[in-house]
Structure formats: structure tokens, C-alpha cells
C-alpha positions in Angstrom: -28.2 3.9 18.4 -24.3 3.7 19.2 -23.0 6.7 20.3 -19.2 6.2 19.5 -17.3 3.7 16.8 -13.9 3.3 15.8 -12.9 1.8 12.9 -8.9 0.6 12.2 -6.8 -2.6 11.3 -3.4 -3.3 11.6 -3.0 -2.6 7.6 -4.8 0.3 6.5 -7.9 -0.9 4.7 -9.8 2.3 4.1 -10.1 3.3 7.6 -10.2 7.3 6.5 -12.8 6.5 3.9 -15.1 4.3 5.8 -14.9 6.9 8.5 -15.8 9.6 6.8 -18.4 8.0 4.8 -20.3 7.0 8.0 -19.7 10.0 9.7 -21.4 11.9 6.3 -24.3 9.6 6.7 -24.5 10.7 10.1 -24.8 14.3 9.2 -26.9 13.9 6.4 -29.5 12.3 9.0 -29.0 15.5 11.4 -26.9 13.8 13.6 -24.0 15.9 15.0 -20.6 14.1 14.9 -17.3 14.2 16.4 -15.0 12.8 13.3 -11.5 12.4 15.2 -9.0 11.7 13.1 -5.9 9.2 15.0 -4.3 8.0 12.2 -0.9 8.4 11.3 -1.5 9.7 7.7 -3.7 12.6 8.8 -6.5 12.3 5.8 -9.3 13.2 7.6 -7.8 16.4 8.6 -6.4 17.1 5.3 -10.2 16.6 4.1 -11.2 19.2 7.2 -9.3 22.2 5.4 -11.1 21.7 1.8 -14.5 23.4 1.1 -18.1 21.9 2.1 -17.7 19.9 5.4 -21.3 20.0 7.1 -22.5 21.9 9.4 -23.2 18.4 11.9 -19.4 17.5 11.8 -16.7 18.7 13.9 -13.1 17.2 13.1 -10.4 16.4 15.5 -6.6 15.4 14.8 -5.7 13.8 18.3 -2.7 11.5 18.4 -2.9 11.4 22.2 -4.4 8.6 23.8 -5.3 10.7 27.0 -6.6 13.6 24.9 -8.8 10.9 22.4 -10.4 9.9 26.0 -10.7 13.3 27.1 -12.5 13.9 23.3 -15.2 10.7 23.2 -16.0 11.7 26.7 -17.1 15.3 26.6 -18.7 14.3 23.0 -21.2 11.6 24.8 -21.9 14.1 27.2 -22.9 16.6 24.4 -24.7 13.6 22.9 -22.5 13.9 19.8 -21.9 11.0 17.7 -18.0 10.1 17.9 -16.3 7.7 14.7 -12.9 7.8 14.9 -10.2 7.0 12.3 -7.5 4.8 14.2 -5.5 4.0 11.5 -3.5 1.1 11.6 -1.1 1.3 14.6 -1.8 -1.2 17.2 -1.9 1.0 20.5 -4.4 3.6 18.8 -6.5 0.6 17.8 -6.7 -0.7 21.3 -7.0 2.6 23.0 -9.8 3.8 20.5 -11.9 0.4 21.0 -11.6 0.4 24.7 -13.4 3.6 24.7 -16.0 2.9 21.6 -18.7 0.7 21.9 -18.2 -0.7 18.6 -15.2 -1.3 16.5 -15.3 -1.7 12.9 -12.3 -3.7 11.4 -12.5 -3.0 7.5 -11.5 -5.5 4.8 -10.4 -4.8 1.7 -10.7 -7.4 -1.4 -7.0 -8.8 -0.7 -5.8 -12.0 1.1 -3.0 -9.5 2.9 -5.8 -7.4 3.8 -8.0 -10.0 5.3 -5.1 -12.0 7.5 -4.5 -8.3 9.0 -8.0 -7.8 10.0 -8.1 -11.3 11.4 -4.8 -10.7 13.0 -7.2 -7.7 14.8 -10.0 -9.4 15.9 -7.6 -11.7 17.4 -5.7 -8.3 19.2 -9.0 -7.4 20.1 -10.3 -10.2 21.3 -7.5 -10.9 23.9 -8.1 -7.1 25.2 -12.1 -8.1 25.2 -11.7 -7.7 29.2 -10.7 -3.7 29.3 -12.6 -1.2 28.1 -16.3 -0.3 27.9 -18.8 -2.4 29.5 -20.7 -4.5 26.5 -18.4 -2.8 23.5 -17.7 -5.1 20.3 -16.2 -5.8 17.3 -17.2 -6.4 13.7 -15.6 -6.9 10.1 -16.6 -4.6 7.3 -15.9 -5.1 3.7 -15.0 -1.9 2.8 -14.2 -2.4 -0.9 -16.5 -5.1 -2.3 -15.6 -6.4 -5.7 -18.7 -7.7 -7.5 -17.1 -10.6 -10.1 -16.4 -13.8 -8.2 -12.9 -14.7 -8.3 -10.5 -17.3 -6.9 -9.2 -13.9 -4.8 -12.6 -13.2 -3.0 -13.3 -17.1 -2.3 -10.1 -17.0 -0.6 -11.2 -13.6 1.2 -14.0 -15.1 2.6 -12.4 -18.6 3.8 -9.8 -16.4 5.7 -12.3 -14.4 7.8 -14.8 -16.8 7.6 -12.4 -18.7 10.3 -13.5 -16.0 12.7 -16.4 -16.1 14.9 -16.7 -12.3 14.6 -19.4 -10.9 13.3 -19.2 -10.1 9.7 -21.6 -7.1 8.1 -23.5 -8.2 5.4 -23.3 -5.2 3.4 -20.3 -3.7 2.9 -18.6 -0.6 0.6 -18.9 -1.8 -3.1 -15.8 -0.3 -5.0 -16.6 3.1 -6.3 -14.9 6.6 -6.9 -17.4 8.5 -5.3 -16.5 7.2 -1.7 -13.0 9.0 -3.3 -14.3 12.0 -4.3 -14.7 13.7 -1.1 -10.9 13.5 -0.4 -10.8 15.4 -3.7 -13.3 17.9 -3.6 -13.9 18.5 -0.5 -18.1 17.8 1.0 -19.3 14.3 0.9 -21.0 11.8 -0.8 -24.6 14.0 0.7 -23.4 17.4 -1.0 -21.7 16.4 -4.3 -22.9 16.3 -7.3 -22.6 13.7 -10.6 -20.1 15.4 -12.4 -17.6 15.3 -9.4 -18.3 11.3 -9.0 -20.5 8.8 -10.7 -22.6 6.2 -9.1 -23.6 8.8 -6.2 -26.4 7.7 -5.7 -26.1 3.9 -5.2 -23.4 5.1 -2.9 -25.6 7.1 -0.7 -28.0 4.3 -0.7 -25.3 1.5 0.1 -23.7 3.4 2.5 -26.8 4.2 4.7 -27.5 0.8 4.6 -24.6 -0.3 6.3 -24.8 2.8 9.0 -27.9 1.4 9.8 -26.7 -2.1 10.5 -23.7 -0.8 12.4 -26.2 1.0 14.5 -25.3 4.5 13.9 -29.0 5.0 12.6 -31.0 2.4 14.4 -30.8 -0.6 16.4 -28.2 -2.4 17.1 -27.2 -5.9 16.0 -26.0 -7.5 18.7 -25.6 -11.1 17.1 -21.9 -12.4 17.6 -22.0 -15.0 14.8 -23.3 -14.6 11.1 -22.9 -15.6 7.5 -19.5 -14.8 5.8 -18.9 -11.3 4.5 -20.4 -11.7 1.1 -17.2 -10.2 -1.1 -17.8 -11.1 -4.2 -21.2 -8.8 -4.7 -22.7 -6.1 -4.2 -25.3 -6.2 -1.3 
């Protein structure tokens, strides 16, 4: 099981959401988890002051690179789970992956969105030397659109020029990975009348926490199939 993750592209791409929805899967499993919040629009800590966060998550607004080491270091000591929300500035990206060992760079269902995340892996991949020992890197869809379109062919032919691993299972679009930022809790503790489709999106999104690694084994294989965009795993 990974002990820290941080998820972030150079254009936000859900970063807050997917970090918060694997951190609620976390909990939801027992696991305690650090869920720091680095990104410039502050979501995560907005989310932190509404009603219902569980009793396995802490939250942290850090902005400090030497403080955000200070954090993921006492945290594996505790044997805490750390995700952290780096947002999409560069230098948080860097720092946050240096000290994770796995980043997560999300793609949205957007041609902008994908030539950012490339643009990412290729940031990353020229920092691959600094860091923690053995950490990696791996695309997430993190809005999956489930009608084939010209759009999500060209999504895939863009990262598909990466040899980055690509998930295959990603966050199909649905409010209820929304609602939390709404109503405060998570996907875990609301209910159907705050969100529909809760739970497929309980099921799908425990499904990719386990291939991450946040709830098993690790996958470790640096080349796969394309990011299937155009359905639903």
C-alpha cells in the first residue's frame, strides 16, 4: 500500500475532487489520512469547515514547500496516509512528487486538458532523478465521458504518445463526486437525495484507489493500454 500521493497538473483538472475522493475512500476503509490541501484555490480547506468530514481525515492548508515536507514526514511516521492536492502550479507539483511516492496527473475529457498533463509527465520526467527513491507517475482520467466522440479519440492519441502509465479506470462524470464540495461529508456519508448515482460512484472510485495502491498492491508496470476515455470502466 502507498503511503503518500499527490495528485496535480499544470491546468487544473480536478485535482481537489480526485483528492478528496481518494482520500474518502481511504477513510471509509479505516485508513487514517493526512488530506493537505497546496493548491492555490484553497477547496479542500473550504470543504474542511462544512459539516461531516470523517473522523480518519485530518486536513492541512500548507503553501510552504518546507512545511509540506515537514507535514508528509511526520504523517509516515504516524503511519498516516498523505494525498495531497497540488494544484496546478509547477513548483508545488515538483515539490509534492519529490516527496510522494506516487503522483497522479488527472485528465479531463479536453484536448487542452490532456497536452497539459502531457506537458507534466514530461516536467516530471526530467525531475525523475530528485526525490524519493522508486516514486512514479501516472495519468488518471478524472472525468470520463461515456459516448465516443471525435473529442475523446483525440484525448487518447495525445496521451497515448506517453509511455506513462495510464489507469484504466478512471472518474466517470457524475455530480456526486460534486456533492461533497456542497454539502459537506463524502461520497461514504451522503445520501441519494443530496447526489444521484452514489453508489456506482462509491464502487468506481474504490476501484481506482485500489489500482493506485492506496488499498492494495501496487502496480508497478510503466507501460499500459491507453486511458480508455470514452467509457465507463
Amino acid at each position: 500500500m502507498l503511503s503518500a500521493i499527490s495528485i496535480g497538473s499544470l491546468k487544473t483538472s480536478g485535482t481537489s475532487t480526485l483528492a478528496l475522493t481518494l482520500a474518502s475512500v481511504a477513510a471509509a476503509a479505516d485508513i487514517p489520512v493526512v488530506l493537505v490541501d497546496a493548491a492555490r484555490d484553497g477547496d479542500l480547506a473550504a470543504w474542511a469547515e462544512r459539516d461531516g468530514v470523517p473522523a480518519k481525515v485530518s486536513v492541512e492548508r500548507v503553501r510552504d514547500e518546507m512545511a509540506l515536507e515537514k507535514l508528509v514526514r511526520a504523517a509516515r511516521r504516524r503511519g498516516e496516509l498523505v494525498v495531497i492536492d497540488a494544484g496546478d502550479e509547477a513548483e508545488m507539483i515538483r515539490t509534492a512528487a519529490r516527496l510522494c511516492d506516487r503522483h497522479i496527473i488527472p485528465v479531463r475529457f479536453s484536448p487542452l486538458s490532456a497536452s497539459f498533463a502531457v506537458e507534466t509527465d514530461e516536467m516530471l520526467r526530467q525531475d525523475a532523478g530528485r526525490g524519493r527513491r522508486g516514486r512514479d507517475w501516472c495519468f488518471v482520467a478524472s472525468a470520463v465521458a461515456t459516448i465516443p466522440s471525435r473529442i475523446a479519440r483525440s484525448v487518447e492519441a495525445i496521451v497515448e504518445a506517453s509511455p506513462t502509465q495510464r489507469m484504466p479506470i478512471g472518474l466517470v462524470q457524475r455530480a456526486a463526486y460534486e456533492a461533497p464540495f456542497l454539502f459537506g461529508g463524502t461520497i461514504f456519508t451522503l445520501d441519494e437525495e443530496a447526489a444521484p448515482g452514489l453508489d456506482r460512484a462509491r464502487a468506481e472510485a474504490a476501484s481506482l484507489a485500489y489500482a493506485i495502491g492506496i488499498l492494495g498492491k501496487i502496480e508497478t508496470r510503466k507501460s499500459a493500454p491507453g486511458v480508455e476515455l470514452r467509457r465507463a470502466a
